[in-house]
N, C-alpha and C positions, 0 to 999 in steps of 0.2 A: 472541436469535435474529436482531433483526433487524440489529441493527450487525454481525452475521457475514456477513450475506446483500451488507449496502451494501460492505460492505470487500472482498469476493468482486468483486462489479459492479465499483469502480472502480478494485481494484489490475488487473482484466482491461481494463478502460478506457484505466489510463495505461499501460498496457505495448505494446497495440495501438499505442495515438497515438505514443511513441515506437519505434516500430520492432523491440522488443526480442522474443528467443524467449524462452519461458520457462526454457531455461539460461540463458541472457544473465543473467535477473533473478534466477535462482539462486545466479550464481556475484555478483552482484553483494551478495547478502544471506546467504552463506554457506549457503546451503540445495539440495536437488537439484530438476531440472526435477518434479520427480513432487511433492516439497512444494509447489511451485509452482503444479500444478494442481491438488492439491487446495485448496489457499488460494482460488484462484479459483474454485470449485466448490463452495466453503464446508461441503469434509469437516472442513476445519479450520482453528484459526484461528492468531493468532501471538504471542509475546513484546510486550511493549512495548518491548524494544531495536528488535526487526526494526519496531516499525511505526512507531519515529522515524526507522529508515532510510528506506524506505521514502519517509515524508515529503519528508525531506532529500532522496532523491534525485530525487527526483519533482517537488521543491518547491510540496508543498501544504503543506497544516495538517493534524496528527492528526484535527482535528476534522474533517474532510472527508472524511479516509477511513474513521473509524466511523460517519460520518451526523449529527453534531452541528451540523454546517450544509453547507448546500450549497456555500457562498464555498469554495471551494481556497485561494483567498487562503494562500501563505506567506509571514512575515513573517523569517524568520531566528531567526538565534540573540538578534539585539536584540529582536525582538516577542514578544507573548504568546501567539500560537497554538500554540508548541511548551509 
């Protein structure tokens, strides 16, 4: 429950900081603005395709978006945070 809750907080976090509407991050992750809030709202949660996008696009670390550490820190395809 609660890695659903921290992924909720900071995919709504990176998406404010960047600018993006919730279609924006929709159409970016193949999903509708409505899966969107509820992601953020943590009615629901996601794939592990969508949450290395996500990452990627975002450039954190998974670990950062389910709560496994605070660091964001992304290191790429050459590092080990993905």
């Amino acid at each position: 429950m609660r890695t659903t809750l921290l992924l909720s907080k900071r995919v709504h976090q990176l998406r404010k900081a960047a600018h993006l509407s919730q279609q924006e991050l929709g159409e970016v992750l193949g999903l509708t603005h409505k899966s969107i809030s509820m992601l953020e709202s943590g009615g629901r949660s996601t794939t592990i395709e969508k949450l290395v996008l996500l990452a990627e696009y975002f450039h954190v670390s998974t670990d950062y978006l389910v709560g496994i550490t605070d660091d964001p820190t992304w290191r790429g395809k050459e590092g080990t945070s993905l």
